[in-house]
PyMOL CGO cylinders between C-alpha atoms (Angstrom):
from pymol import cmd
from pymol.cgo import CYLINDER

trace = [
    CYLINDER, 0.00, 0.00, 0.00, 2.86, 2.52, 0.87, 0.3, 1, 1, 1, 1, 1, 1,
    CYLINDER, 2.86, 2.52, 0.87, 4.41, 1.86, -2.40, 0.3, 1, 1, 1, 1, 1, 1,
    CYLINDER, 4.41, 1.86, -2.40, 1.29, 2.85, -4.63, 0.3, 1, 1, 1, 1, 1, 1,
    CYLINDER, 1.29, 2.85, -4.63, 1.26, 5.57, -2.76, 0.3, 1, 1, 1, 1, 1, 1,
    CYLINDER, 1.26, 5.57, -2.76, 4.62, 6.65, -2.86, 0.3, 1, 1, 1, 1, 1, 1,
    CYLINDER, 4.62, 6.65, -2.86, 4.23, 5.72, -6.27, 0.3, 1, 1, 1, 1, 1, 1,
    CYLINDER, 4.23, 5.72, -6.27, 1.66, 8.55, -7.39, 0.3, 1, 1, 1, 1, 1, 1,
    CYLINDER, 1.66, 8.55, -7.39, 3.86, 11.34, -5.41, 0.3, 1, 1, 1, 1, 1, 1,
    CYLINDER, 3.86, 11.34, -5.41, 6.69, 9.93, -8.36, 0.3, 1, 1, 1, 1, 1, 1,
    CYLINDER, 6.69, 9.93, -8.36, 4.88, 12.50, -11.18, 0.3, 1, 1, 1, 1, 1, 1,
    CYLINDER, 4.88, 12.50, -11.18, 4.09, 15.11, -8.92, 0.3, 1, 1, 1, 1, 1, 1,
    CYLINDER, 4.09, 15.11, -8.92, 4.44, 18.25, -10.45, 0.3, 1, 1, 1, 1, 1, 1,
    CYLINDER, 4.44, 18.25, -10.45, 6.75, 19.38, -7.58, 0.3, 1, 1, 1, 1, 1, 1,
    CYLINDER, 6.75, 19.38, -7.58, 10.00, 18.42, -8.63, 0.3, 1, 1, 1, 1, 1, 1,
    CYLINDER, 10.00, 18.42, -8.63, 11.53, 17.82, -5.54, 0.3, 1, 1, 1, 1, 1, 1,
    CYLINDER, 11.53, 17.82, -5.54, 8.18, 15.55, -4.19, 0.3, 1, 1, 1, 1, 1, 1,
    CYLINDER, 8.18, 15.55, -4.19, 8.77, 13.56, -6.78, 0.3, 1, 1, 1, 1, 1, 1,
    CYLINDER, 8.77, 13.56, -6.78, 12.45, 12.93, -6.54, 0.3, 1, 1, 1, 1, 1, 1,
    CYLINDER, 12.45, 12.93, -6.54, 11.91, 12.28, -2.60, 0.3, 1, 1, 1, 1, 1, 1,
    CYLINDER, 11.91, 12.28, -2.60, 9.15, 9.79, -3.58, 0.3, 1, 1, 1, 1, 1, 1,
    CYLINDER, 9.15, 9.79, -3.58, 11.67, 7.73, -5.47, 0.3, 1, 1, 1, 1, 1, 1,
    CYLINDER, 11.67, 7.73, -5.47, 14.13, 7.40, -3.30, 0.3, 1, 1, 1, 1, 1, 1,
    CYLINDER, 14.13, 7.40, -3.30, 11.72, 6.94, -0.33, 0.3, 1, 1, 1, 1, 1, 1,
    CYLINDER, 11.72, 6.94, -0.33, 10.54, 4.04, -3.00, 0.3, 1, 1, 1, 1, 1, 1,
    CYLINDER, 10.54, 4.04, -3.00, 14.78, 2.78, -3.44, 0.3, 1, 1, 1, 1, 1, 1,
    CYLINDER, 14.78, 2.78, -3.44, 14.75, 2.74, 0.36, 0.3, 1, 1, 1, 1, 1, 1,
    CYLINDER, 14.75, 2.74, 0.36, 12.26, 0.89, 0.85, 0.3, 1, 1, 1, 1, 1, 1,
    CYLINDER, 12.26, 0.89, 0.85, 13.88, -1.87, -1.83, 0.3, 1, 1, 1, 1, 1, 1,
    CYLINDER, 13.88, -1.87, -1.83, 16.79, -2.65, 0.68, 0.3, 1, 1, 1, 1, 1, 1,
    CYLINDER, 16.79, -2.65, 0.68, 14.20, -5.32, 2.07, 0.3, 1, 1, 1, 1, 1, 1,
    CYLINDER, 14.20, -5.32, 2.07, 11.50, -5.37, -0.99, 0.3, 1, 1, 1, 1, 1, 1,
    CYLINDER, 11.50, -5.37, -0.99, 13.60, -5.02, -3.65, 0.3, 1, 1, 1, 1, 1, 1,
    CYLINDER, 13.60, -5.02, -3.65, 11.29, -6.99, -6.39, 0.3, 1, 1, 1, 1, 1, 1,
    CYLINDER, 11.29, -6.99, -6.39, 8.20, -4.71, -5.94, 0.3, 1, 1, 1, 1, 1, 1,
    CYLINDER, 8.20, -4.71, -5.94, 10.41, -1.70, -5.81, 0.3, 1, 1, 1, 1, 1, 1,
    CYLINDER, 10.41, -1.70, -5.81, 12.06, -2.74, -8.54, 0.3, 1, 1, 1, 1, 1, 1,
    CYLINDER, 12.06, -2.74, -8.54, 8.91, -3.25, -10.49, 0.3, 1, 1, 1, 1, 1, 1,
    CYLINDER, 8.91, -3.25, -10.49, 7.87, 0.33, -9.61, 0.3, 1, 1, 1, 1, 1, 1,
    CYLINDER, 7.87, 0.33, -9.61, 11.13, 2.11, -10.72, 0.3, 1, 1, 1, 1, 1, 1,
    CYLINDER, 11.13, 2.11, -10.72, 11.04, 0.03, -13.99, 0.3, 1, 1, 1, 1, 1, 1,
    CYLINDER, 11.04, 0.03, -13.99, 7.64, 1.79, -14.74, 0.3, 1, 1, 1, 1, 1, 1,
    CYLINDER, 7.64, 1.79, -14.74, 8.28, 5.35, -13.77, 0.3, 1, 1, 1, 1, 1, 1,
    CYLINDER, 8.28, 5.35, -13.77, 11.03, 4.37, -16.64, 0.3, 1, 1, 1, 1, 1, 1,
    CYLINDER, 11.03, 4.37, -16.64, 8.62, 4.17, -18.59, 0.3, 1, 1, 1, 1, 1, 1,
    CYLINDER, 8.62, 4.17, -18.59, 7.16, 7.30, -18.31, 0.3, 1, 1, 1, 1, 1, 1,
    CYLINDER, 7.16, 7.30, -18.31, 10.21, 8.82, -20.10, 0.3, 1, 1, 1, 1, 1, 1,
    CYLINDER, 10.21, 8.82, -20.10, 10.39, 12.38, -18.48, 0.3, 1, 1, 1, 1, 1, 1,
    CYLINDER, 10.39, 12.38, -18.48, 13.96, 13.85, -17.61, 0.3, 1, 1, 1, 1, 1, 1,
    CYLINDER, 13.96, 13.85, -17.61, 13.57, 14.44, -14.18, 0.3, 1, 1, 1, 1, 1, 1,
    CYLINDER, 13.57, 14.44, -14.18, 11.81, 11.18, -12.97, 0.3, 1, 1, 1, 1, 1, 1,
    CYLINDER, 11.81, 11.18, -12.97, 14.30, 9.05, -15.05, 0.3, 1, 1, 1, 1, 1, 1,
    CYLINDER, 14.30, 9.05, -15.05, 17.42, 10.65, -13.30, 0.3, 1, 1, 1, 1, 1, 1,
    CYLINDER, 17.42, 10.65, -13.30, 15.78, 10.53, -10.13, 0.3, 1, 1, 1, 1, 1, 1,
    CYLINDER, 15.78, 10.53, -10.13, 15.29, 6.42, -11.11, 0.3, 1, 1, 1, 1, 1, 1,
    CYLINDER, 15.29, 6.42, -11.11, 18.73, 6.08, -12.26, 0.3, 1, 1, 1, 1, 1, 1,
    CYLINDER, 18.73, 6.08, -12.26, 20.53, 7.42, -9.18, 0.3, 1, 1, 1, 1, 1, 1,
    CYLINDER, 20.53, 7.42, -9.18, 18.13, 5.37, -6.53, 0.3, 1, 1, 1, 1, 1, 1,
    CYLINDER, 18.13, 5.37, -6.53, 18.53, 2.57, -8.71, 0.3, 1, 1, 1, 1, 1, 1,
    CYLINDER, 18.53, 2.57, -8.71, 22.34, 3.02, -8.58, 0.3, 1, 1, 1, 1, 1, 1,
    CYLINDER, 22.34, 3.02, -8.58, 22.15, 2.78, -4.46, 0.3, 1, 1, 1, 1, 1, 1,
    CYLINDER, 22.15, 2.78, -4.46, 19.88, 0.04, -4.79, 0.3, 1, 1, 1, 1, 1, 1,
    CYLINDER, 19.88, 0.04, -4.79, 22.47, -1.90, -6.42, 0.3, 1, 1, 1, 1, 1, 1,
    CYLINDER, 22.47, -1.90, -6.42, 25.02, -1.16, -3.49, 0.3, 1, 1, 1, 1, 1, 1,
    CYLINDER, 25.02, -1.16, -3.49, 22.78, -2.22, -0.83, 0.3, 1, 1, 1, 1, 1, 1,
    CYLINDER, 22.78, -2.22, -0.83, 21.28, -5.40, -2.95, 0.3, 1, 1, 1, 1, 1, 1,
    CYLINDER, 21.28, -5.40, -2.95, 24.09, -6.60, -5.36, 0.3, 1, 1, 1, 1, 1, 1,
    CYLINDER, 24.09, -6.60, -5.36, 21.91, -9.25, -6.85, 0.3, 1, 1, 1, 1, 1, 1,
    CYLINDER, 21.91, -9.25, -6.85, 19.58, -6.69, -8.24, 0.3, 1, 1, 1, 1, 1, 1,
    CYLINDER, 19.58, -6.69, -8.24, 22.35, -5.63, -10.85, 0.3, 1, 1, 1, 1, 1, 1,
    CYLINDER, 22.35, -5.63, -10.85, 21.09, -7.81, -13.44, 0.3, 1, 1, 1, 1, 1, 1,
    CYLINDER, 21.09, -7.81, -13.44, 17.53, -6.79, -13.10, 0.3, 1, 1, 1, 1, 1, 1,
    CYLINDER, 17.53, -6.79, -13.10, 18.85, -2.70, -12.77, 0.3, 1, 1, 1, 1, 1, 1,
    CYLINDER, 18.85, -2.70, -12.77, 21.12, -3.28, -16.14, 0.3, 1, 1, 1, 1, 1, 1,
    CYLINDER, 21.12, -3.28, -16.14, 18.06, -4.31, -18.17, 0.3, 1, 1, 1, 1, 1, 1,
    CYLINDER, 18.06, -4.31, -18.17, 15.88, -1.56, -16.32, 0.3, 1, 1, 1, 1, 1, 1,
    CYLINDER, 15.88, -1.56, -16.32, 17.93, 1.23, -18.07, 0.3, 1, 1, 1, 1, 1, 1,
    CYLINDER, 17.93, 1.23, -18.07, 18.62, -0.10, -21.36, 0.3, 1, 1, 1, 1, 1, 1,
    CYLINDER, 18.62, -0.10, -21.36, 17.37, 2.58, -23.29, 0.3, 1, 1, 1, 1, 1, 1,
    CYLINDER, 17.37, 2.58, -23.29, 16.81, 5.44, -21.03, 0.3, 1, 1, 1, 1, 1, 1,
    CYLINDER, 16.81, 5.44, -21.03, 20.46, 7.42, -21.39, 0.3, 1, 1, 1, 1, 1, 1,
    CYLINDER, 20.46, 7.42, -21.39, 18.25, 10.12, -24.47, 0.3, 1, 1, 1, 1, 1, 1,
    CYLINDER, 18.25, 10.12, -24.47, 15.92, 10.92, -20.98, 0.3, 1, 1, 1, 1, 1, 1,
    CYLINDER, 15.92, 10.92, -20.98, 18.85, 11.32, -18.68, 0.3, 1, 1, 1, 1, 1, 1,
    CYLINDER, 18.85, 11.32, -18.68, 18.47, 15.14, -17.37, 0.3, 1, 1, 1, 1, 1, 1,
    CYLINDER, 18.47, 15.14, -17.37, 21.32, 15.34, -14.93, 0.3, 1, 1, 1, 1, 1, 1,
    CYLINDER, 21.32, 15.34, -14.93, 24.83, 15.38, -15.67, 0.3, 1, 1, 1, 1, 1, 1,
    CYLINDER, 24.83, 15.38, -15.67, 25.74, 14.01, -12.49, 0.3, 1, 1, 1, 1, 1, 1,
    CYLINDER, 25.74, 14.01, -12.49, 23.83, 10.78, -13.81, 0.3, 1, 1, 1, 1, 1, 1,
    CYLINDER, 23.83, 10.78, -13.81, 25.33, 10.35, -17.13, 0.3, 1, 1, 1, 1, 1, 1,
    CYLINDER, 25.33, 10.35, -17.13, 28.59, 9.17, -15.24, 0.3, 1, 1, 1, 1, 1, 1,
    CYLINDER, 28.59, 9.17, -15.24, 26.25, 6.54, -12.98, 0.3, 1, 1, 1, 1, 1, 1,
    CYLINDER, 26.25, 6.54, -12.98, 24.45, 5.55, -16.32, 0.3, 1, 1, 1, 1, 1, 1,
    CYLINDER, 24.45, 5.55, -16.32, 28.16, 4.95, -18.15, 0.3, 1, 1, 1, 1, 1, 1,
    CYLINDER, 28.16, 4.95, -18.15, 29.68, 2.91, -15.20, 0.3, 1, 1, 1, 1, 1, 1,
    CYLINDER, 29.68, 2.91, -15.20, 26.37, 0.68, -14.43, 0.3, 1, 1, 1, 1, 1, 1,
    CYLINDER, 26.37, 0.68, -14.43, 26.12, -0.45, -18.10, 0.3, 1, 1, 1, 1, 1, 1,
]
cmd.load_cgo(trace, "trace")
């Protein structure tokens, strides 16, 4: 329930809600990881600049926490480096691929 609902914060028009609402989300994957990972891979979907970077850089501290999502995160982001807003990502994107 907390993760549909943090999940609907994720394309707030607020900026910053929605950025906290993803990570809130990647924090919550250090002990649900599959469900959160499902999430994240959606909001991908979505292709907007500042949700993907937000994705990319809790998915990137996802994989520190839970190494075995790697495989899962690698196939997550295929794609999404043309919706990467942040600089500060591109660097994440180049060394998780």
């Amino acid at each position: 329930m907390i993760l549909d609902e943090l999940r609907g914060y994720c394309t707030d028009v607020n900026t910053d809600t929605a950025q906290a609402a993803i990570s809130a989300i990647g924090g919550i994957g250090r002990s649900y990881s599959d469900r959160c990972l499902e999430i994240l891979t959606g909001l991908l979907g979505l292709k907007q600049e500042h949700i993907t970077s937000a994705v990319v850089q809790t998915m990137r501290d996802l994989v520190w926490v839970c190494p075995q999502c790697s495989d899962t995160v690698c196939e997550a982001l295929e794609g999404c480096e043309d919706t990467l807003l942040d600089s500060q990502v591109r660097p994440i994107w180049h060394a998780t691929i």
